[in-house]
N, C-alpha and C positions, 0 to 999 in steps of 0.2 A: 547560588543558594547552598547553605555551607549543610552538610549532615549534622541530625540531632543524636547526640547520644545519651542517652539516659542509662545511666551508671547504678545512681545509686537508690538503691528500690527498698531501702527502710522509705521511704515516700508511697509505699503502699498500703492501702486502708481496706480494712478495719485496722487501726493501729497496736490492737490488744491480742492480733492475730500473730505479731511480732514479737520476737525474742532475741536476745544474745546468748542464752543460755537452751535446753532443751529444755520444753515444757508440751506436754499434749495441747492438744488443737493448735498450734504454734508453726512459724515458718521459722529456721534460724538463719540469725543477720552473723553474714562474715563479712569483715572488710577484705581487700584485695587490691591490687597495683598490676596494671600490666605494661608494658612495653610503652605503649601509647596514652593510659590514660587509667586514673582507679577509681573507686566507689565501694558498692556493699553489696554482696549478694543476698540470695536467700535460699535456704537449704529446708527440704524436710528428710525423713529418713520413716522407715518400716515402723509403724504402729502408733506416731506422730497425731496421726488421725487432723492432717490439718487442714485447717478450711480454708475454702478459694479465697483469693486477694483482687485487689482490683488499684490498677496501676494507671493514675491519668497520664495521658499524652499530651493534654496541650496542644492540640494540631490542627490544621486545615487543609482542607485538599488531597493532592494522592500525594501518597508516599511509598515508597518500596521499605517493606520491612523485613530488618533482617535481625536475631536473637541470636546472645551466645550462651551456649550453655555448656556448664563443667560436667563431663561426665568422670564418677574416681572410681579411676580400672581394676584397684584390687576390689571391688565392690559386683565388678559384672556392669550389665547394663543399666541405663536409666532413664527417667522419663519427665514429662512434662506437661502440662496442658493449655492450650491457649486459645482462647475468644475473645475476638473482637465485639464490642457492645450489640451489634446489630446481627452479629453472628446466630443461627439457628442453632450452633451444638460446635463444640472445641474442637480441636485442631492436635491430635497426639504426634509429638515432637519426638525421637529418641536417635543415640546415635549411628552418624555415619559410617560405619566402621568396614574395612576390606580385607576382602581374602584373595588367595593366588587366582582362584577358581573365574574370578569376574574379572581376569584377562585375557579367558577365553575368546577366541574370534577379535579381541581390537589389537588392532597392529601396532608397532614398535614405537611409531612414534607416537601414540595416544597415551602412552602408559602413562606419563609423565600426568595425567586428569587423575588417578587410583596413588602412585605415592604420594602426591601432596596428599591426599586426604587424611595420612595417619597424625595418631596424635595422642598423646598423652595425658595422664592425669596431674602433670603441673600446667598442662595449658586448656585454653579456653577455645569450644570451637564455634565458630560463628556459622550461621547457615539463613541464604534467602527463605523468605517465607511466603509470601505474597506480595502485590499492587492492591491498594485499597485507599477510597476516600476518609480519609479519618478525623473530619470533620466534627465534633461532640461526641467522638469515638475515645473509649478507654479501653485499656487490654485486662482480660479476665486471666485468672493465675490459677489453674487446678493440680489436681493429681489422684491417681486412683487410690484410696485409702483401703481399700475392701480388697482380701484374695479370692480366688478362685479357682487357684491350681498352683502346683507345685511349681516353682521359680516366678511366681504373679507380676502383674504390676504392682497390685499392694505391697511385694517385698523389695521395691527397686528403690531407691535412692533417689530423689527430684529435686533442681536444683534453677532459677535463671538468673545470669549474671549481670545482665545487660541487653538492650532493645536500641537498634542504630536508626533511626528514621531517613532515609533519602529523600526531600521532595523532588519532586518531577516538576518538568518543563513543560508548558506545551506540545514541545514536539516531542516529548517522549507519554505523555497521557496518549496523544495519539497511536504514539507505537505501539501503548499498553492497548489500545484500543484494535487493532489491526492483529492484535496475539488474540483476542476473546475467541472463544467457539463457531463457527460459520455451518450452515447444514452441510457443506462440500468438506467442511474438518471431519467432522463427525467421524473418523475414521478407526477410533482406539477401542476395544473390547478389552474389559478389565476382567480379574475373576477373583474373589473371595473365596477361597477354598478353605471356608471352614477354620482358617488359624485365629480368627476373630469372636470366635466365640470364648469369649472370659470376661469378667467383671464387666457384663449387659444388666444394669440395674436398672436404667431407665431409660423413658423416650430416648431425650438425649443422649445416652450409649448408643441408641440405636441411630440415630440422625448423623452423632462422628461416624459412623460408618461411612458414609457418602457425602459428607462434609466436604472432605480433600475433591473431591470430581466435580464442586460447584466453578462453573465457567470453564473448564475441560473440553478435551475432542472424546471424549469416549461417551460413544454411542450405547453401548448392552456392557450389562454388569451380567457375567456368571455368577448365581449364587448359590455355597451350598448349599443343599437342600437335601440331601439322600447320601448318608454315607451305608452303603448300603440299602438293607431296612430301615437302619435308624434314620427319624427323619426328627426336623428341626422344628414343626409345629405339630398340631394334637392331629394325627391320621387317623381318619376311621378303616385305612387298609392295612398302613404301615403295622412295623414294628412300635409296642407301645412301651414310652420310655420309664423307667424305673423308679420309684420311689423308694427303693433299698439305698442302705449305706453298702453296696458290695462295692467294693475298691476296685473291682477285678471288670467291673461293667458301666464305660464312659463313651462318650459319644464323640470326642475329639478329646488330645491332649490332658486328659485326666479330668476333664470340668462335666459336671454333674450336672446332665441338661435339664433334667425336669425341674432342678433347683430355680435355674434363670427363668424357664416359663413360669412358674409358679410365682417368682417373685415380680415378675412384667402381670400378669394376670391380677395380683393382688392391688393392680393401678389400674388396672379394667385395661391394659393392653394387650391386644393380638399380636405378639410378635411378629408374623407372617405377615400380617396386611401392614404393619406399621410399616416395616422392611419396603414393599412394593409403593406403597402411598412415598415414602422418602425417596424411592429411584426416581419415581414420575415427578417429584414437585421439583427436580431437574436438570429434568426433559430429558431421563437417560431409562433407555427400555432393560428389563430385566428377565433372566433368565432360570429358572430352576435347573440346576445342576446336581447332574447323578453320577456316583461315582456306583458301577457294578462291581463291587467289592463283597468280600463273606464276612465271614468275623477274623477281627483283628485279631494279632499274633497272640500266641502264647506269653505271659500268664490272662492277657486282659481278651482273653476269646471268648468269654460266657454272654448269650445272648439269650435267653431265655425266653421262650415265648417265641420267637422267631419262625420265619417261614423254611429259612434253610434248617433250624433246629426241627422241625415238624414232619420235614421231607428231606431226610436223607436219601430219596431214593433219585430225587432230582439235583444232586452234585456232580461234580465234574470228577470224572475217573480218569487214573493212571492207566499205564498200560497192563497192571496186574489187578486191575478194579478194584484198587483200593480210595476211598473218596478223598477227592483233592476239596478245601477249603472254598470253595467257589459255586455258586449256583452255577449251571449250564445252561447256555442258550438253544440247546439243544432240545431243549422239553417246551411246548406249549405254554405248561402253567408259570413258566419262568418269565419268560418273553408276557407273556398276559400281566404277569406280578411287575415291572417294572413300566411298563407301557401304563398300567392303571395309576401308580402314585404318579406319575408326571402329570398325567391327563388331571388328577385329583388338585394336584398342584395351581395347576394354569387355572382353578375357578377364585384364585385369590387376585386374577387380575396379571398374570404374569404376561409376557409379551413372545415367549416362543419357548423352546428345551433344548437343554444342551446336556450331553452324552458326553462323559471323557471313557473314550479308547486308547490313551497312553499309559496309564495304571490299571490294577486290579484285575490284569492277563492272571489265566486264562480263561478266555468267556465260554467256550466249549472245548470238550477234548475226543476222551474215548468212550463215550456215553454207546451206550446199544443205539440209540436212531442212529449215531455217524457211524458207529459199527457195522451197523446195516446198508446205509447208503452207499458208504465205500465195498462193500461187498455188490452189492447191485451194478455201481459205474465199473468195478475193474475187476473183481472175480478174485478179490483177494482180502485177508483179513487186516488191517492196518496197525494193527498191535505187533505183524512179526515184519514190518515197512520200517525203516532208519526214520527217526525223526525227523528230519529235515527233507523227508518227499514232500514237492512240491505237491503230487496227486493230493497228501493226507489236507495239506493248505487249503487248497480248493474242495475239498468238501466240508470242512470247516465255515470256512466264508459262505455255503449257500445257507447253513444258518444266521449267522449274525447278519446278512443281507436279509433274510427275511425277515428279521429284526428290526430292521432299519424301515424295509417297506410297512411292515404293522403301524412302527412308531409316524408314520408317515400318513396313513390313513387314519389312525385317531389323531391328529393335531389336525388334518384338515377337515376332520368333524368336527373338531374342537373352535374353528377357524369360523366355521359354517356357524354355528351355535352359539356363539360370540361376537360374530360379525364385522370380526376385523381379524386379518392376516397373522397370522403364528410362527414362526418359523426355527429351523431346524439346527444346531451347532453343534461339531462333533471336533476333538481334539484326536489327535492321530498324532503314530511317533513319526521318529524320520531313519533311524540308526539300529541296524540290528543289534541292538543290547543281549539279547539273546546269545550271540554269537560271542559274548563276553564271559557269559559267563558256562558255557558250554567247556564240559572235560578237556582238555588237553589244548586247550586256546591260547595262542601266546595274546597277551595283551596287548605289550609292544606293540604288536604288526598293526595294529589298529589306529586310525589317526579320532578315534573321539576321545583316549586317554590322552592323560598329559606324557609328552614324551614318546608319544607313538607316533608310525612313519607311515609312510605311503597316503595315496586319497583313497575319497570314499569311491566305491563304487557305487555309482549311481542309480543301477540296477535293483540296488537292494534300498533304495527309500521306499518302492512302493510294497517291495518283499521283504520289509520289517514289520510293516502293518498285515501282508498276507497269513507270515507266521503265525499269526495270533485272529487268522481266521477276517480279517478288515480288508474286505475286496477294493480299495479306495475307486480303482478306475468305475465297477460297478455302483457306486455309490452316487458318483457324480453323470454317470452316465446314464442313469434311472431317476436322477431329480430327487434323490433322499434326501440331500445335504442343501441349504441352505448359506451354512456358512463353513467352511476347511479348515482348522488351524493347527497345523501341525506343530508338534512338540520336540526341541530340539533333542530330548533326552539324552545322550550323551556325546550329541555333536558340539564341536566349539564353533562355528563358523556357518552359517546358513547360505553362504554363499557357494557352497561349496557340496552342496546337498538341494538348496529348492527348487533346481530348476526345472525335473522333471512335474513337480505339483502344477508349476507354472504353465507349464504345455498341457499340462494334462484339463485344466480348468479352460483354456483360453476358449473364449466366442461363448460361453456358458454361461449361466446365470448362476456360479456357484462361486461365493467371493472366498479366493484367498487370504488367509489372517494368521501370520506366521508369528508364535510366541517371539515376543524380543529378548534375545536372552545374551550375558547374563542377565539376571534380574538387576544387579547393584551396579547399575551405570551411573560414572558422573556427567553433565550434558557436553563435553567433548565427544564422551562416547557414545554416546544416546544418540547425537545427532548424526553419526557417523554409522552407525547399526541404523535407523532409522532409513536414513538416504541408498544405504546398501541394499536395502528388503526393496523400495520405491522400486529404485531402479531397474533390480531382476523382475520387473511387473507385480509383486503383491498388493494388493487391495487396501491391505489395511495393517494394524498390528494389533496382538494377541498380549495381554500384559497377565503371565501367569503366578498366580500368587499376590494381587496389587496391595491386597494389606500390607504388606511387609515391605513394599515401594513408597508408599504414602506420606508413613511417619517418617522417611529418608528425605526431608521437605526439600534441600537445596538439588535434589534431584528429581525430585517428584514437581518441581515448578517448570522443570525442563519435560522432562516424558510426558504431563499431559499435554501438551503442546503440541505435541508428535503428527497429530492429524495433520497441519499446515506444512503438508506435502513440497506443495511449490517454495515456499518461505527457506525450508531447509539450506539450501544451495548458500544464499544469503546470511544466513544465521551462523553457517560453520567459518566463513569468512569475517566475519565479524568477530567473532569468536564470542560468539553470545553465551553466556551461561558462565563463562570463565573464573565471573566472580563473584558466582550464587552462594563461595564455601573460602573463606580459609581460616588457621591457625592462628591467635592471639598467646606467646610466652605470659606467664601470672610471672611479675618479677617477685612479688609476696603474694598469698594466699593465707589467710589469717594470721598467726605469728613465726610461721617459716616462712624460706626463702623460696622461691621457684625456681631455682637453680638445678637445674636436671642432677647434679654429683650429690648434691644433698639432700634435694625434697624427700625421698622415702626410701631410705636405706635398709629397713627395719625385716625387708623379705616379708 
């Protein structure tokens, strides 16, 4: 059965939605030639305002679908949207693109999966997208026309060149079928931190969110839910979100949250319940996630109204009590104020809480309780003690463990009261980053920068997290933690640092879920970070940041796979995934040539 390639997509209707020239609500039709075969594309560009398309297939049965799209580099990034007829909400497509940084941890011979990936704006890059029956199936054509922040998708360029159909064999439906989700897969924790919050107009905005994880192994989605105070639906605890034009006061990335509730609300939807109702409809449990964070940096620090603005006196102090940026776990009504929006959170239906301890240090410092404490255990003041006493760590940690025990007793009231099982997920670093950025530190000697020499000392994975007050051993040893996932933060190689977690957990009910990082693996190296975490014993893996893995589809087809543990071995031998991506040369692109010495001389 030979491949379908569908070229040329002026064959997409509404026909009046098509142009050769630029016109509003319009797609533009470019001709083009590639290496192998030409046709027409379709283009739209910033304020186009064009309307979805809809592209027949003509097909039957499964087929593996793969889409090329032009990204034009002196433009930045760009984007795409695509549903299938039966599809519940689009599918956001944008490019593959790599840095030095995502050859961290893959060895020498993998590289060679990261340089094929580059590619330019004379050529066309193609990328796997799914297996799907596409039977009375057409492809839907979108693109975000709306901004929402500064560098949007509404200002990005969108563009598809072409749609390859592969049918399948019997014995590869089967194959497709032996890849679907098993409850033994289940094994992938995703997290949404918050970079996805822009141009949410409708259900559908909110349904692509979870789109990508339909027939996946990831079991629990972290989601943002508390940066800070600021929270992501109407708190009767929280911080309450703005209705001012102040520039200076946003809830992530510049986008103006109250705006998006308002405009979801003006459709009668609950953003928050819609969010949980879409994890459950499949079958993936979700989490509210809190980052312990103050207010953001200077100029954008104004929180008004806020609990840390009300209670200066519950901040974290320096050692000349001057207030550090940070609530302190150090105070009651601190630990009570984040313990209650989680609890507030879980009545929307949530499935357990997840805590990141890799950002937003320091949780407690030199506050008068630890002032006092440490005077009590040792007879001495800790402000005139070198930073890096161990003693000052360990009094640190008896708060944020009592932290953990509190958060521990209202989830299992919360469990009690709901009557079904809740459970706990905490992110923890692995690398004394600290020690980085500490006076008089060579960088060099360090093996988490690039170019640095020596190994890690091992000793200090669990004394990265003590720094900063995070008893790990006591955590898992008290039954706080549910689920472990440490965060490589400036390790390249997890092999090379997790094995103390790994002991540390064994015979315990506390599952290991080691971030897979980098985040931008092609599946050569996915499946090779993958099989490495397996092996050193981890449980599971941790996909931090999955927004931004997702719309990387011809890798995102490989990582949710990841669960099929045992499969791996076979997979990397195979060399599966090899050809979810490559490069098409445009020998023409509208009336130039594609000739790299010529196409765009112009600087």
């Amino acid at each position: 059965m030979k491949d379908e390639i569908i070229s040329d997509l002026s064959k997409c209707q509404p026909a009046h939605c098509l142009d050769r020239d630029y016109r509003h609500g319009t797609w533009r039709l470019i001709d083009y030639e590639t290496e192998e075969f030409d046709g027409t594309m379709i283009y739209s560009g910033p304020g186009m305002n064009s309307e979805p398309l809809t592209l027949p297939l003509n097909c039957e049965g499964y087929h593996a679908i793969y889409v090329g799209v032009h990204y034009p580099g002196q433009f930045g990034d760009a984007h795409v949207r695509l549903r299938l007829t039966d599809d519940p909400a689009y599918t956001l497509v944008r490019a593959e693109t790599q840095s030095g940084k995502d050859l961290n941890g893959i060895p020498p011979e993998l590289r060679w999966s990261h340089t094929t990936k580059a590619f330019s704006d004379y050529q066309v890059s193609e990328a796997f997208w799914k297996v799907a029956n596409l039977t009375g199936a057409d492809l839907i054509i979108s693109r975000f026309n709306e901004g929402g922040r500064g560098g949007s998708y509404g200002e990005m360029y969108s563009s598809l060149v072409y749609v390859r159909l592969v049918p399948l064999s019997e014995a590869e439906i089967n194959e497709y079928r032996q890849e679907l989700p098993r409850r033994d897969t289940k094994r992938l924790v995703a997290m949404n931190d918050a970079g996805i919050f822009s141009e949410l107009c409708t259900k559908e905005d909110i349904w692509a969110q979870f789109e990508p994880y339909r027939d996946s192994d990831v079991d629990i989605m972290l989601w943002a839910t508390f940066k800070g105070e600021n929270c992501t639906y109407r708190s009767r605890l929280g911080r309450t979100l703005t209705d001012s034009n102040n520039p200076f006061d946003r809830f992530a990335a510049h986008e103006r949250w109250d705006v998006t509730l308002e405009r979801l609300e003006e459709q009668g939807i609950d953003f928050m319940a819609e969010v949980v109702q879409a994890a459950h409809a499949l079958g993936i449990r979700i989490f509210p996630s809190l980052r312990l964070q103050g207010p953001k940096a200077v100029p954008l620090e104004m929180e008004k109204g806020s609990f840390y603005e009300r209670h200066p006196e519950f901040r974290c102090k320096d050692k000349h009590g001057r207030g550090i940026a940070h609530l302190s776990l150090a105070f009651p009504e601190v630990r009570h104020l984040w313990i209650s929006l989680l609890c507030e959170a879980l009545e929307y239906g949530f499935d357990g809480v997840h805590v990141i301890f890799c950002r937003s240090q320091p949780f407690v410092l030199y506050e008068a309780p630890v002032i006092q404490r440490f005077r009590q255990e040792y007879g001495e003041d800790p402000r005139e003690c070198p930073d890096d006493d161990p003693r000052f760590w360990r009094i640190l940690a008896t708060f944020v463990t009592q932290f953990a025990r509190e958060l521990r007793a209202a989830v299992d009231a919360m469990s009690k009261r709901m009557g079904r099982q809740l459970e706990i997920a905490y992110n923890i670093t692995s690398t004394m980053e600290s020690r980085l950025r500490a006076p008089g530190t060579d960088s060099a000697s360090r093996p988490e920068v690039a170019g640095g020499t020596g190994k890690y000392n091992l000793g200090e994975v669990m004394q990265s997290n003590m720094v900063w007050g995070i008893d790990v051993e006591a955590l898992v040893k008290e039954g706080l933690v549910d689920y472990l996932m440490p965060h490589p933060t400036f390790a390249t190689n997890a092999a090379e640092w997790i094995q103390p977690m790994v002991e540390l957990v064994k015979d315990t009910p506390v599952q290991l879920y080691p971030d897979l990082y980098p985040r931008r693996q092609p599946p050569a190296a996915s499946l090779y970070s993958a099989q490495t975490l397996y092996k050193l014993g981890c449980d599971g893996l941790t996909l931090w940041d999955t927004y931004s893995r997702v719309f990387r589809i011809s890798e995102w087809a490989m990582m949710k796979r990841l669960g099929h543990r045992e499969a791996l071995k076979d997979w990397r031998e195979g060399s599966k995934g090899d050809d979810y991506f490559r490069v098409l040369n445009f020998k023409w692109i509208g009336d130039r040539s594609g000739d790299p010495r010529y196409y765009q001389t112009n600087g």
